[in-house]
N, C-alpha and C positions, 0 to 999 in steps of 0.2 A: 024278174029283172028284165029290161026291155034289153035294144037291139044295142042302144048308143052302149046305154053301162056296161055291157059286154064291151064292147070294143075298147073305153075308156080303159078296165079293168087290162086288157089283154094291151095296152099299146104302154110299158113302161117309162119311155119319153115322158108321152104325157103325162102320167101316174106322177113322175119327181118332180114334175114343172110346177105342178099341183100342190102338190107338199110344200116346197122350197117358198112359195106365194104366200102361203099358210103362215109358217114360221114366221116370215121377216112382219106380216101383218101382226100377230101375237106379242110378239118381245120387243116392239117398237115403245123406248121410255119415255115418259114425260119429259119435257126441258123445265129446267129452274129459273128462278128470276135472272136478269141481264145483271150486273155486280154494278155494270157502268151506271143503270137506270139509280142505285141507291146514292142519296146525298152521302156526305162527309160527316164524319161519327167527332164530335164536338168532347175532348175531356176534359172532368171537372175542374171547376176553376179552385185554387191553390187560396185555403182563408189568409185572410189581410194579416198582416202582423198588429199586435198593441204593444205599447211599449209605455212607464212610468217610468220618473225616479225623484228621489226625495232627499232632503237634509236636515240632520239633527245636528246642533239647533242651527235656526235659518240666521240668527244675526252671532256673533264671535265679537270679543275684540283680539286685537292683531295682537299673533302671537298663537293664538289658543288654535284647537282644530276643529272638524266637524266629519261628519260618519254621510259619505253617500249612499245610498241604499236604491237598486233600479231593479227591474223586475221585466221581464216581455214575455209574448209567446208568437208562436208564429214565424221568430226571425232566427235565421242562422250569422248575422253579420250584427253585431253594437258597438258602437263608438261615443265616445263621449270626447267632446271640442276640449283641448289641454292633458289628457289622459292617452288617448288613444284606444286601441280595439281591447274589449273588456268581454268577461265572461255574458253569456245572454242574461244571466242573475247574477248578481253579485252586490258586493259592498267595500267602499274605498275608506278610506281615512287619510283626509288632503289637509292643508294650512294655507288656505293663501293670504296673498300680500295683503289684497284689498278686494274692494265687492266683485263679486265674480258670478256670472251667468254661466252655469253647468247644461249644456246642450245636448243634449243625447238623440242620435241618430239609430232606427232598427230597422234594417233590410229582409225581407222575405221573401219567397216565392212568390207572394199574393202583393208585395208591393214594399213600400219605406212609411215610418210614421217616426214622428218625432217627440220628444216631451222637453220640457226645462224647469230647470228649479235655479231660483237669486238667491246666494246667499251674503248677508252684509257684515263686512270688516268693519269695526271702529276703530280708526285710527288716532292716537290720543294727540290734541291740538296743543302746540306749544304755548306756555302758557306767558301771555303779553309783559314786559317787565313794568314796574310803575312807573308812571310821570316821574319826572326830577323835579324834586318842590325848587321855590324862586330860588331859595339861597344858593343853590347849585345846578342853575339852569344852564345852558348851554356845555353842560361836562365841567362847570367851574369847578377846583378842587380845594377855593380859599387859598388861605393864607397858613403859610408854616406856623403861626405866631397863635394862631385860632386852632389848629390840627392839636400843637402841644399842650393846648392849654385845655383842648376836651379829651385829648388820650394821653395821659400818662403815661410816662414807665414804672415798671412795675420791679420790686425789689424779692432780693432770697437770704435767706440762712446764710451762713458759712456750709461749702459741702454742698448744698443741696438745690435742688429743681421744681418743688413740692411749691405751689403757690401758697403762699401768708394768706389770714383775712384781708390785708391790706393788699393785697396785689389782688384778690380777686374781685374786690370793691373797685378796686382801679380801671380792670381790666371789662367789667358789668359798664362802665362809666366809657370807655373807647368805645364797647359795642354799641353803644344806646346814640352815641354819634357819627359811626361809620354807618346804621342803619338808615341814618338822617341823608347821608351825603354819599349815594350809592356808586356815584364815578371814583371817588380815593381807592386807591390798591395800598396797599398797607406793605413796608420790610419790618421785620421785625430785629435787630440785632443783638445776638447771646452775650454777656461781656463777665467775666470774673474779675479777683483781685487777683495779686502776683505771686499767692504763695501755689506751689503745686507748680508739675510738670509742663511745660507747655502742651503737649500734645493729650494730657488729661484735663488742661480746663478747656481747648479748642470744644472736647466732645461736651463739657459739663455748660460751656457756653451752649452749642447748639441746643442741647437739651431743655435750657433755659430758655430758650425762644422758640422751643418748639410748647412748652408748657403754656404760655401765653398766647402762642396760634390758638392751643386746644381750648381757653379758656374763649378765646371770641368766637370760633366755629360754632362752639357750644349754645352761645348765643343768640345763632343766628348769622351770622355774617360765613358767606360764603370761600370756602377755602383757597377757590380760585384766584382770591383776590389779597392773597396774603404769602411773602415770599422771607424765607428763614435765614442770616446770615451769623456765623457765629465768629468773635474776634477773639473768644479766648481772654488770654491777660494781656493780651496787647490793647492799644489803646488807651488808656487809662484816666478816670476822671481825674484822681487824685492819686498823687506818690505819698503822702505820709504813710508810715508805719504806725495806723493807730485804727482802733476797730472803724470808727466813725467814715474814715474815707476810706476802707475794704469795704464798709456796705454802700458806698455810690457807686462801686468798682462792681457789686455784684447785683446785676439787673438785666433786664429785656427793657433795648428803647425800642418805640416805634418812630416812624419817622413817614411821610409819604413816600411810596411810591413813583416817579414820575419818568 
């Protein structure tokens, strides 16, 4: 050992300066990257939503219904235009009035998509009434003299309401010319003879002009057009007391409307 290492060894100052030098050279650590130096950490973008929906069947007529049926993925929010917010899957059962576009809107994280389905109402079209032939052009409703002499009245039993062959031949013979002549509105008047309570032929009269309505509805002629008045045994064609004038007495007149 030369003269310095001796003294080096023998001067403890120096000996820890030595050391202490050491160490801090040894245990010095590496530095990590700067955090500031790294870009912006970019997160996955969120898939788009899809979204359908469908109707069974696509055309109805008014009245009937139809089954929507829609389906998505991706979306937490659906809406259908006239409904409102609906399951993200589901299925409706609606009626509407008339043709209807079904709009469906789906919202997502990843965005909105939309779908639509028409579905078509038939609405039934009133149907046109016929021309008025010449003979009763303009609403003309003739002559009282021409109405009685194509519509009869129509005759009954004693007692009863039951139309005869001859009332219903009568009555075939007024429909065949109210069909002719579509503006006449038709009364019909109930009328008995004078035996019996007043307030039991009033009902048997009515009855009697309500059997002669049923006989021309039947035919065709619309019931709207046909108004029922019963007189009972008041009024009377004939006062003898003999069968012949009880049965003028017991009839349905028609007579116009006006």
């Amino acid at each position: 050992m030369n003269v310095a290492a001796t003294r080096l060894f023998k001067s403890p100052v120096l000996l820890a300066s030595l050391l202490t030098l050491s160490l801090a050279t040894g245990c010095h650590k590496k530095q990590g990257p700067d955090p500031n130096s790294i870009g912006p950490v970019t997160a996955p973008s969120a898939p788009a939503p899809t979204a359908s929906i469908t109707a069974d069947p696509l055309s109805i007529d008014l009245g009937q219904s139809v089954v929507l049926n829609w389906r998505s993925q991706n979306a937490n929010v659906v809406t259908i235009d006239g409904i409102g917010q609906v399951n993200v899957n589901g299925t409706q059962t609606v009626s509407p009035s008339n043709s209807t576009n079904f709009h469906l809107t789906a919202k997502g994280d990843g965005g909105t998509v939309e779908a639509n389905v028409r579905v078509t109402v038939n609405v039934p079209v009133a149907p046109t009434p016929p021309p008025a032939d010449a003979s009763n052009s303009g609403g003309d409703l003739g002559s009282d003299s021409a109405f009685h002499q194509n519509v009869p009245d129509v005759f009954f039993d004693y007692d009863s309401f039951e139309l005869r062959p001859d009332a219903t031949t009568a009555a075939s013979q007024a429909a065949a010319y109210l069909t002719a002549h579509p503006a006449i509105r038709v009364i019909i008047d109930g009328y008995c003879d004078n035996r019996g309570s007043a307030e039991y032929n009033l009902a048997l009269g009515e009855n009697r002009a309500n059997s002669a309505k049923s006989a021309l509805v039947s035919a065709g002629i619309a019931a709207s057009r046909i108004r029922v008045v019963s007189f009972g045994k008041e009024k009377q064609f004939c006062s003898d007391e003999t069968e012949s004038c009880w049965q003028q007495n017991r009839r349905a007149q028609f007579s116009i409307d006006r």
